[in-house]
MMTF fields as JSON, N, C-alpha, C and O atoms, coordinates in Angstrom:
{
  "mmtfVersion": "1.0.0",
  "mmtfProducer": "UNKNOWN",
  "numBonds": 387,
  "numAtoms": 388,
  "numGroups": 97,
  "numChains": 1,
  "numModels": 1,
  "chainsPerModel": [1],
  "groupsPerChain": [97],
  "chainIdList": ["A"],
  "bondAtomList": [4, 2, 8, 6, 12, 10, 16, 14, 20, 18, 24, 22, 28, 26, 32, 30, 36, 34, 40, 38, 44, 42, 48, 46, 52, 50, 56, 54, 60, 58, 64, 62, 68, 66, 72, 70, 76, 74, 80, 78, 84, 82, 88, 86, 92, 90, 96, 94, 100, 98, 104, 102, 108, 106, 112, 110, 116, 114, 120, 118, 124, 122, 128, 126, 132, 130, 136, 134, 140, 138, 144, 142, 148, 146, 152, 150, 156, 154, 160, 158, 164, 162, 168, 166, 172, 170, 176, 174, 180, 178, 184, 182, 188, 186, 192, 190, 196, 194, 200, 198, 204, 202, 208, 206, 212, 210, 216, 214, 220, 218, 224, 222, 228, 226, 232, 230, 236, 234, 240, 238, 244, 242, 248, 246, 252, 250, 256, 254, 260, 258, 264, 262, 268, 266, 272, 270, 276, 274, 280, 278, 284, 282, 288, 286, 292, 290, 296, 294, 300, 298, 304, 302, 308, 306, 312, 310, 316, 314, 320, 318, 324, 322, 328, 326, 332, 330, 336, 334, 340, 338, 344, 342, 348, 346, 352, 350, 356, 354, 360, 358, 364, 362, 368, 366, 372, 370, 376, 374, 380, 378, 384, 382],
  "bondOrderList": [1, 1, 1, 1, 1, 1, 1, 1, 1, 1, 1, 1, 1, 1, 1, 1, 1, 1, 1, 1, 1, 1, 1, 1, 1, 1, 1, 1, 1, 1, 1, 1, 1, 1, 1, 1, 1, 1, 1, 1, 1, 1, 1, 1, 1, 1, 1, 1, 1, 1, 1, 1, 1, 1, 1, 1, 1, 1, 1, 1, 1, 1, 1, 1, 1, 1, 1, 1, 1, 1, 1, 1, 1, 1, 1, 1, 1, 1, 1, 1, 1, 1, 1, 1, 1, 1, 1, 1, 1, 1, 1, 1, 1, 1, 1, 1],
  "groupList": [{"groupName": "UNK", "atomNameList": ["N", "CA", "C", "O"], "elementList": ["N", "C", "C", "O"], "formalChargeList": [0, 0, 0, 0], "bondAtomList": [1, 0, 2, 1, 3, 2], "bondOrderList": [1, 1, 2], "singleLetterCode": "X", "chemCompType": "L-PEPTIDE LINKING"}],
  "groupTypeList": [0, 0, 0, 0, 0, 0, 0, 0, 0, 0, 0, 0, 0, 0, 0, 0, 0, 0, 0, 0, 0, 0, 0, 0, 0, 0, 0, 0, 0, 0, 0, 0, 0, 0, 0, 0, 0, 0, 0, 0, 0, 0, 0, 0, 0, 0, 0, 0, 0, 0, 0, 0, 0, 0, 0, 0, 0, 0, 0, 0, 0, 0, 0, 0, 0, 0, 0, 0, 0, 0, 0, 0, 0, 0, 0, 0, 0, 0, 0, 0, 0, 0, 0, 0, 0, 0, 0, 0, 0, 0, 0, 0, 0, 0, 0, 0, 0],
  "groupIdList": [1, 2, 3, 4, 5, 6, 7, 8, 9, 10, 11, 12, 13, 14, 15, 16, 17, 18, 19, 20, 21, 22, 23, 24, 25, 26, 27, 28, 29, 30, 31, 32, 33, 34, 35, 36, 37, 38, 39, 40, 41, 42, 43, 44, 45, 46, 47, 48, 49, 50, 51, 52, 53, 54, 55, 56, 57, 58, 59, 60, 61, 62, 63, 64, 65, 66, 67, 68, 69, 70, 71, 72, 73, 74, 75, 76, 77, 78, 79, 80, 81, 82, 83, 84, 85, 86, 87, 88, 89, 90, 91, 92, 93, 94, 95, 96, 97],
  "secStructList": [7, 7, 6, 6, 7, 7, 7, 1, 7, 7, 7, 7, 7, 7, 7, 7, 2, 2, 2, 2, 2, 2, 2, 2, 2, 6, 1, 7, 7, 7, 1, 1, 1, 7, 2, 2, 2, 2, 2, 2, 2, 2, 2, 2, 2, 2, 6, 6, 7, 7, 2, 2, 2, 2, 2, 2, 2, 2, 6, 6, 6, 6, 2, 2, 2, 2, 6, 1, 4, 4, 4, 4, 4, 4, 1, 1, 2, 2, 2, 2, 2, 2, 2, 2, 2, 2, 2, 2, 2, 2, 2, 2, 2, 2, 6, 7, 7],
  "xCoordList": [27.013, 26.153, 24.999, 24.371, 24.753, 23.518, 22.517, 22.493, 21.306, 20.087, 19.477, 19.216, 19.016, 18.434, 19.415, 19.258, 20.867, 21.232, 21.625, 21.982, 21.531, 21.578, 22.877, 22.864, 23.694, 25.203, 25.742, 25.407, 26.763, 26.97, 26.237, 25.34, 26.348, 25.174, 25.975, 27.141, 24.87, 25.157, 25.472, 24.759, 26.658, 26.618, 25.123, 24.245, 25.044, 24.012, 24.378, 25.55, 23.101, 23.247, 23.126, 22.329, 23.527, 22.761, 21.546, 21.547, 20.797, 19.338, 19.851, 20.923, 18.947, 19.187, 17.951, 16.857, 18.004, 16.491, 15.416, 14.242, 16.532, 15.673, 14.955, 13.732, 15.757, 14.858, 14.023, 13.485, 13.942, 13.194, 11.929, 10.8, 12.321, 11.062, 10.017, 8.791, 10.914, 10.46, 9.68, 8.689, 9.824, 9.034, 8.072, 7.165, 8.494, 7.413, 5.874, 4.866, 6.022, 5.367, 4.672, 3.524, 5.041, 4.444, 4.171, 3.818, 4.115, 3.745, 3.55, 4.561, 2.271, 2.225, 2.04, 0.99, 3.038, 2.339, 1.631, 2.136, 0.253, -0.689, -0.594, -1.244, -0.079, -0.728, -2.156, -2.804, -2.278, -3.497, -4.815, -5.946, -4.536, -5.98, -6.103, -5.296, -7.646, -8.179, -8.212, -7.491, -8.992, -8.683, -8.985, -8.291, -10.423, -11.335, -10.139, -9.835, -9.665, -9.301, -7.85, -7.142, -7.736, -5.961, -6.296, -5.459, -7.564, -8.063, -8.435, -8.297, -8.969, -9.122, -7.952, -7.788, -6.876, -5.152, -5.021, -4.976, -4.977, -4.503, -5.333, -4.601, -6.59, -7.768, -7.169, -6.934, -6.778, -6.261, -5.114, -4.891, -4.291, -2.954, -2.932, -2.063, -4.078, -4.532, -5.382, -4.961, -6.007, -8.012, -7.322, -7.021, -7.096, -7.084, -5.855, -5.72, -4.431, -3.207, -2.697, -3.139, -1.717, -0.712, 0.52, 1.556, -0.109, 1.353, 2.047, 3.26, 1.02, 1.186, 2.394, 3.115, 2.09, 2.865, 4.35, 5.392, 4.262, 5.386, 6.127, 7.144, 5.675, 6.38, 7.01, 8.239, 6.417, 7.427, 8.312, 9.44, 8.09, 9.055, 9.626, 10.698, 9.697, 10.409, 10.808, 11.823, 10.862, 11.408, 12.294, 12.692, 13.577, 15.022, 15.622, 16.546, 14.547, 14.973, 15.276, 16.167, 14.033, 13.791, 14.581, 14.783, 15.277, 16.689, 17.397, 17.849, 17.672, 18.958, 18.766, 19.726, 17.854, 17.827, 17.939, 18.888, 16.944, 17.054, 18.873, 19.406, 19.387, 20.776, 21.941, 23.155, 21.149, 21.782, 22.606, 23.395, 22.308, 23.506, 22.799, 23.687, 21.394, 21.564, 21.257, 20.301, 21.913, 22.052, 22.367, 21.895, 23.379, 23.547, 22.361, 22.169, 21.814, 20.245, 19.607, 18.663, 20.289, 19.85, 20.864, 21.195, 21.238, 22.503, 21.712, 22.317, 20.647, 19.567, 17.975, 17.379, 17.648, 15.838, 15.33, 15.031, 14.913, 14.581, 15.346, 14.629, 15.988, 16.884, 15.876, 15.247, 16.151, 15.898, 14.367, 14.015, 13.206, 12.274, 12.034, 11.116, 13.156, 12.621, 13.541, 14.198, 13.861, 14.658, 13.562, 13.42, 12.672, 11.884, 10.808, 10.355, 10.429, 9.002, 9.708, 9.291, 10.45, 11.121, 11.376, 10.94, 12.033, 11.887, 11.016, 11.004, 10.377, 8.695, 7.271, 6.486, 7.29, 5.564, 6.056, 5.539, 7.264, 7.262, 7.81, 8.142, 8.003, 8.745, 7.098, 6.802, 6.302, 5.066, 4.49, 4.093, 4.313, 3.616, 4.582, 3.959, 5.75, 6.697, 7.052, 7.767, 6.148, 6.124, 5.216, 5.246, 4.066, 2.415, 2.324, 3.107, 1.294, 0.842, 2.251, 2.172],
  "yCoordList": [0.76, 1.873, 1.347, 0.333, 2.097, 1.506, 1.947, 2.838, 1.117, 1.724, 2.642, 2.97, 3.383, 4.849, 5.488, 6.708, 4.933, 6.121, 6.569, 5.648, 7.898, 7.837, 7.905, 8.025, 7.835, 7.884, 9.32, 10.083, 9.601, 10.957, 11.619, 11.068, 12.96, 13.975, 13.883, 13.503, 14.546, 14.867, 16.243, 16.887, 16.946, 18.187, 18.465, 17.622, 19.728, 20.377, 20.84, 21.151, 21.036, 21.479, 23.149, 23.632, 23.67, 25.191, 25.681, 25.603, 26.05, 26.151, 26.53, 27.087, 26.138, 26.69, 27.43, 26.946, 28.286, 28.858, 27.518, 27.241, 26.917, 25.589, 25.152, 25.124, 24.597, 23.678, 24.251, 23.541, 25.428, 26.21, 26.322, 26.357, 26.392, 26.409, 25.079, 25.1, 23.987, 23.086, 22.637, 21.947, 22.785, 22.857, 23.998, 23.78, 25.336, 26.085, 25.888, 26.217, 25.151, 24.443, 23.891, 24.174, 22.779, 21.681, 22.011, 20.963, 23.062, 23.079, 24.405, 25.02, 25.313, 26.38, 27.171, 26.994, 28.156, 29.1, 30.176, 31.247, 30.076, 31.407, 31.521, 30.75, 32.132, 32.499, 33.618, 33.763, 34.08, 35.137, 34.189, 34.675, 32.713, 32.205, 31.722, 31.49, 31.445, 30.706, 28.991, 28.405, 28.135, 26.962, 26.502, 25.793, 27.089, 26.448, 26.62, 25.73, 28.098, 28.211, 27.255, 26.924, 27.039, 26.191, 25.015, 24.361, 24.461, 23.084, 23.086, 22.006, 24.298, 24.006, 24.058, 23.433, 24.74, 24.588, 23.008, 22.464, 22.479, 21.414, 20.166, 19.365, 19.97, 19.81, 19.761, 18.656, 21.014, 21.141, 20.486, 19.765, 20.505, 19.959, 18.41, 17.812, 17.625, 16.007, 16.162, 15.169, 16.446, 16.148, 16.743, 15.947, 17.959, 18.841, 18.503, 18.234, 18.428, 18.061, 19.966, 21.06, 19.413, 20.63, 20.514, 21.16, 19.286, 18.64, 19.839, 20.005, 20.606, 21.393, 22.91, 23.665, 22.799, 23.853, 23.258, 23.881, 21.774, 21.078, 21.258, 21.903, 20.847, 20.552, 21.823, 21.821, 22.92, 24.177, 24.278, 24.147, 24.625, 25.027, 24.036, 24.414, 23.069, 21.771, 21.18, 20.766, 20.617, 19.596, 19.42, 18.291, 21.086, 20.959, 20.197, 19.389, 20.879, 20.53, 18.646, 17.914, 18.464, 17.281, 16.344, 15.287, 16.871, 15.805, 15.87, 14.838, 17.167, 17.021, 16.578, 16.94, 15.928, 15.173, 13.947, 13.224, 13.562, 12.206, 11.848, 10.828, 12.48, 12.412, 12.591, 12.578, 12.791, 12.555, 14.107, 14.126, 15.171, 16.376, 16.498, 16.625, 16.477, 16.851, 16.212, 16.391, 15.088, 14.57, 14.811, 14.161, 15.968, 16.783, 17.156, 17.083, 17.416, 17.343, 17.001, 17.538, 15.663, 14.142, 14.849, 13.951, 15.376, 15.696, 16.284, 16.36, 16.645, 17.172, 17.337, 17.539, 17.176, 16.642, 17.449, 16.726, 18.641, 19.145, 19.105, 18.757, 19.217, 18.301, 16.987, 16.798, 16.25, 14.864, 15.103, 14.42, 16.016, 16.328, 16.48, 15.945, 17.572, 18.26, 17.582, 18.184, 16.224, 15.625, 14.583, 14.322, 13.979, 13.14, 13.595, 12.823, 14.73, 15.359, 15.306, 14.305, 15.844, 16.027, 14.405, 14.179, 13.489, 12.579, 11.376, 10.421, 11.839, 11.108, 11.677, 11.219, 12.702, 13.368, 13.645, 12.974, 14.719, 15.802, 15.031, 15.758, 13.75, 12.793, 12.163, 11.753, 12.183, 11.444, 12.077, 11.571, 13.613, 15.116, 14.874, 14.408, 15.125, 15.406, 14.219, 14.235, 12.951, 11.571, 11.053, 10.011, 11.64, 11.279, 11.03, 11.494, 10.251, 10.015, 9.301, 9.021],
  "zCoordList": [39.804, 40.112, 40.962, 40.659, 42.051, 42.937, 42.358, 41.508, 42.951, 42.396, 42.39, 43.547, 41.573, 41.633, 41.36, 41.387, 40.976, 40.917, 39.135, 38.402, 38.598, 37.42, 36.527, 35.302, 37.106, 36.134, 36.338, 37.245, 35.203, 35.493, 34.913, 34.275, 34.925, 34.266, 33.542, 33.64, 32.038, 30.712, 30.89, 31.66, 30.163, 29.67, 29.215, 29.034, 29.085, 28.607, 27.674, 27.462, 26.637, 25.308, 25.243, 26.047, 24.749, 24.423, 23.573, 22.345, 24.098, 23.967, 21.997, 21.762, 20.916, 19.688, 19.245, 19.538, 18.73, 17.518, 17.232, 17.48, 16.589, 15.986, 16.842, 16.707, 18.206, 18.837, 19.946, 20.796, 19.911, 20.816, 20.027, 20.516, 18.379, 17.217, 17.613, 17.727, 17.769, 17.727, 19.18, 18.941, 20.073, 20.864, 21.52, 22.323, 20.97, 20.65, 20.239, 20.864, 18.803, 18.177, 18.277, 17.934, 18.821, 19.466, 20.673, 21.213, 21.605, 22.849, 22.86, 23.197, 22.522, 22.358, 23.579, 24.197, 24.096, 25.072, 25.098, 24.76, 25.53, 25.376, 26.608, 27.314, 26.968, 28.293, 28.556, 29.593, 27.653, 27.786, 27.265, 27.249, 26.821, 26.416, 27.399, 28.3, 27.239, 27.708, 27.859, 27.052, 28.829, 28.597, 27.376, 26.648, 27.123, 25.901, 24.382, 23.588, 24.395, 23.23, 23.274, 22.323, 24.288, 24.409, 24.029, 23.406, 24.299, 23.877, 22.428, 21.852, 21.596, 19.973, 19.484, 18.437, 20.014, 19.597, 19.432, 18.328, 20.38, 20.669, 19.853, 19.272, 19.776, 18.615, 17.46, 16.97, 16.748, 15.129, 15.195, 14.223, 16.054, 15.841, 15.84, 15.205, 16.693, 16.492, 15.521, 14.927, 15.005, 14.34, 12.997, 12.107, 12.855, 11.342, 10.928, 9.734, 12.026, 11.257, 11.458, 11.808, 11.039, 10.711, 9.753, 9.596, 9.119, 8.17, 7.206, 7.074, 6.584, 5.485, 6.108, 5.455, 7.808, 8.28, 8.672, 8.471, 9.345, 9.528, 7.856, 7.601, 7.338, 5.657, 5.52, 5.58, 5.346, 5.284, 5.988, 5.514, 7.784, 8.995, 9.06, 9.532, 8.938, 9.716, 8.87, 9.431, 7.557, 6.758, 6.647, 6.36, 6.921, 6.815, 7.95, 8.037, 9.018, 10.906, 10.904, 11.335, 10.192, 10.042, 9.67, 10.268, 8.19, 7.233, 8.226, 8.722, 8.778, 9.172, 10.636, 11.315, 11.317, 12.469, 11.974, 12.277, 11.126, 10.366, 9.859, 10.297, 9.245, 9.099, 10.262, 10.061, 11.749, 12.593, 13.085, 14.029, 12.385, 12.384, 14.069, 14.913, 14.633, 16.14, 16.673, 17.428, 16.57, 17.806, 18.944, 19.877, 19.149, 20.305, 20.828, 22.041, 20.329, 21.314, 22.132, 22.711, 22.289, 23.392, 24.16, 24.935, 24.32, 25.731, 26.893, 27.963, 26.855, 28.096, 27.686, 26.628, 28.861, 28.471, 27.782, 26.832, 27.458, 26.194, 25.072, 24.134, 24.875, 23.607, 22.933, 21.892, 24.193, 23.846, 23.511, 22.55, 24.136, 23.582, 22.533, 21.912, 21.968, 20.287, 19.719, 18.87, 19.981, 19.071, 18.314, 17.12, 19.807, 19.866, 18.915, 18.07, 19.03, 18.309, 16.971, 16.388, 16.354, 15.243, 14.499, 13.37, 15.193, 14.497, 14.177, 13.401, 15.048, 15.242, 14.636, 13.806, 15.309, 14.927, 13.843, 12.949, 13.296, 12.356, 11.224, 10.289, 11.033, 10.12, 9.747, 8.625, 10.72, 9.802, 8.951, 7.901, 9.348, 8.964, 7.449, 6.494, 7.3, 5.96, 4.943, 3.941, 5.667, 4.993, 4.719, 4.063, 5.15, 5.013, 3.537, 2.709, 3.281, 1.748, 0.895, -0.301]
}
């Protein structure tokens, strides 16, 4: 393979509930706020946490990424996003303490 070049493409995944939840979430769209208020969003979610909301919505999302069931996820860049957030951020949030 020459350089730059990237292999073959991956199939694409089909967009799911879940992982649309999941980067929803984590990447909230207001479009009707403002900057200021988009910046205290973003504030609570580093500074205050959101573990107690991850622990409800996400803990199942969570096993069952941790157990590998989506891995299909990694098959295209948002995938690989809310695979990434899920087994990273949302595994510290549901493992804390």
């Amino acid at each position: 393979m020459a350089i730059g070049q990237l292999g073959p493409r991956q199939a694409t995944t089909p967009e799911t509930p879940e992982r649309e939840e999941v980067l929803q979430f984590w990447f909230p769209d207001h479009p009707d706020e403002d900057q200021a208020t988009h910046s205290q969003h973003w504030r609570w979610r580093w500074r205050v946490g959101a573990d107690e909301e991850i622990l409800v919505r996400f803990s199942g999302i969570t096993a069952r990424a941790a157990a590998g069931d989506l891995d299909h996820w990694a098959n295209d860049p948002q995938g690989r996003l809310a695979l990434r957030i899920t087994l990273n951020q949302f595994l510290r949030s549901v493992w804390r303490g």
